[in-house]
C-alpha positions in Angstrom: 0.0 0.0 0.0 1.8 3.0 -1.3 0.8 6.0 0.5 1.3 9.4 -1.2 4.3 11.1 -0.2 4.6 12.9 2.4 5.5 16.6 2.9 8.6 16.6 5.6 12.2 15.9 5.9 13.5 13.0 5.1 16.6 12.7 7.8 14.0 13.7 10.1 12.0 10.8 9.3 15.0 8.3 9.5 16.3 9.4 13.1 12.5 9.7 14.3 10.8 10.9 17.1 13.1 12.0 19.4 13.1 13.9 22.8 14.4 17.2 23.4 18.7 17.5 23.2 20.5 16.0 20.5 19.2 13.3 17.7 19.6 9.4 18.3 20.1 7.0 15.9 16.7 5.8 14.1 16.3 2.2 14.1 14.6 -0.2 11.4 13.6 -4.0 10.8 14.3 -4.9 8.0 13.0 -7.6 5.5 14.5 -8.3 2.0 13.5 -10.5 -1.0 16.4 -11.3 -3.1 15.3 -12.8 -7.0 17.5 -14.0 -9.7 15.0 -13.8 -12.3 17.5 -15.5 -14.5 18.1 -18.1 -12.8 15.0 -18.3 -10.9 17.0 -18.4 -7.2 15.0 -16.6 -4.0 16.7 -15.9 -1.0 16.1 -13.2 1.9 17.7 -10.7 4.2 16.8 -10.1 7.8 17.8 -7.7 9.9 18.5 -3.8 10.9 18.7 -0.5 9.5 20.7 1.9 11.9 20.3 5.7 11.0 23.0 7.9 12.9 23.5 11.1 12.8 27.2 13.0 12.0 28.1 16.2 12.9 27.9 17.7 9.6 23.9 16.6 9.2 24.3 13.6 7.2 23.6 10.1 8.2 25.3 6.8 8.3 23.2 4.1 7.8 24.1 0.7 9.1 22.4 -2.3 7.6 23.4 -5.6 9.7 21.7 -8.7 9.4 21.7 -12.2 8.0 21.7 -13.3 4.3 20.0 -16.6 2.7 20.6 -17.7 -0.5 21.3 -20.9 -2.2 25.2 -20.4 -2.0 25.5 -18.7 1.2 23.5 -18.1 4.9 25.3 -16.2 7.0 25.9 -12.7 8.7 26.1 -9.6 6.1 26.3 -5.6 6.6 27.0 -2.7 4.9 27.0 1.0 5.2 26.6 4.2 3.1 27.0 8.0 3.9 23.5 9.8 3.9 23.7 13.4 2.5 20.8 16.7 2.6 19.7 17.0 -0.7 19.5 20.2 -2.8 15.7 19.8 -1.2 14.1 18.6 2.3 12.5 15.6 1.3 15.3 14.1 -0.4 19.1 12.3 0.8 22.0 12.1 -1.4 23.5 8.4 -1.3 27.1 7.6 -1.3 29.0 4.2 -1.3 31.3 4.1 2.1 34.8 5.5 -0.3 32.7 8.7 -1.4 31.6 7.6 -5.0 27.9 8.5 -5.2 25.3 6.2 -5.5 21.4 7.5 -6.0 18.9 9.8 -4.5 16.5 8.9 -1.6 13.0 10.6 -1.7 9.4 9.7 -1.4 8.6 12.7 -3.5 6.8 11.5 -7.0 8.8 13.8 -8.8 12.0 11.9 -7.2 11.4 8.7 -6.0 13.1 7.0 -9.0 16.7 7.1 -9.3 19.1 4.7 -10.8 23.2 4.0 -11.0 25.1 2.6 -13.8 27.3 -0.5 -12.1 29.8 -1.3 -15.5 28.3 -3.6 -16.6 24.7 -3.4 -15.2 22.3 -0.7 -14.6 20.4 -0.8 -10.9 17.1 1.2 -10.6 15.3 2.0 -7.4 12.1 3.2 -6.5 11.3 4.3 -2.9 8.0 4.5 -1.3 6.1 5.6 1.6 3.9 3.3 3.9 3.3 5.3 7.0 5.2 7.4 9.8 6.6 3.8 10.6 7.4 1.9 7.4 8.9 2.7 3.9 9.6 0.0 1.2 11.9 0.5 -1.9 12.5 -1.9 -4.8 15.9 -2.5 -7.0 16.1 -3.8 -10.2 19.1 -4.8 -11.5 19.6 -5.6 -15.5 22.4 -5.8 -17.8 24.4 -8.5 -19.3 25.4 -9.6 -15.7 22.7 -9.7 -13.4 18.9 -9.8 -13.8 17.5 -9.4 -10.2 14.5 -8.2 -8.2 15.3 -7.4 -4.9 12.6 -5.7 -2.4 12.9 -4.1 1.0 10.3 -3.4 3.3 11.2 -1.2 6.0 9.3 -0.8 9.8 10.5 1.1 12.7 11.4 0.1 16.2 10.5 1.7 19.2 
């Protein structure tokens, strides 16, 4: 159930609710379907999304959890460097070296983004579920790869 996107912004949303003095680290469950559609493999992701703040207003995010697939099960993380946007509702993405990666937004008019990978192309598309959950989609398609992979997002208290 795609809500319509909301008016507010987006770091905000990520750290959530917080009391008065400085912002805490927004934490999310997260739940991942993985899809080769060439080779018709499933496998899923479980685990946490960890939003923290820096002191220049960006955002780390933390994803830790545990991978299943055919060839592998077993613990798996990574993290990228959330940046404000040239807007409020929007993040800039970049990979943990710097390189950039895509934009983050709810916003119809953004939502969509996608980032060459020589020799595949990966396409996202965000969108909002609530105050408490968000969902976003990849598909990856080239000569390469030809996956599907879905992330549904819910906040913890």
């Amino acid at each position: 159930m795609n809500l319509p996107a909301p008016e507010f912004g987006l770091r905000a949303y990520l750290l959530g609710p917080a009391p008065a003095g400085p912002a805490i680290a927004g934490k999310w469950a997260l739940e991942r379907q993985l899809l080769d559609r060439s080779a018709g493999t499933r496998g899923t992701f479980t685990g946490v999304v960890i939003y923290s703040p820096t002191d220049d207003d960006a955002l780390i995010l933390r994803e830790e959890g545990t991978m299943r697939w055919p060839t592998f099960t077993g613990p798996a993380s990574r993290e990228y460097l959330l940046r404000l946007a040239d807007r409020p509702d929007a993040l800039d993405v970049f990979f943990d070296d710097g390189r950039p990666f895509h934009r983050m937004s709810f916003a119809p008019e953004a939502n969509l983004d996608r980032h060459w990978c020589d020799p595949d192309t990966y396409r996202v598309a965000y969108a909002y579920e609530g105050l408490d959950a968000f969902s976003y989609t990849w598909e990856v398609s080239g000569p390469r790869k030809d996956l599907l992979l879905t992330s549904m997002l819910r906040r913890l208290p």
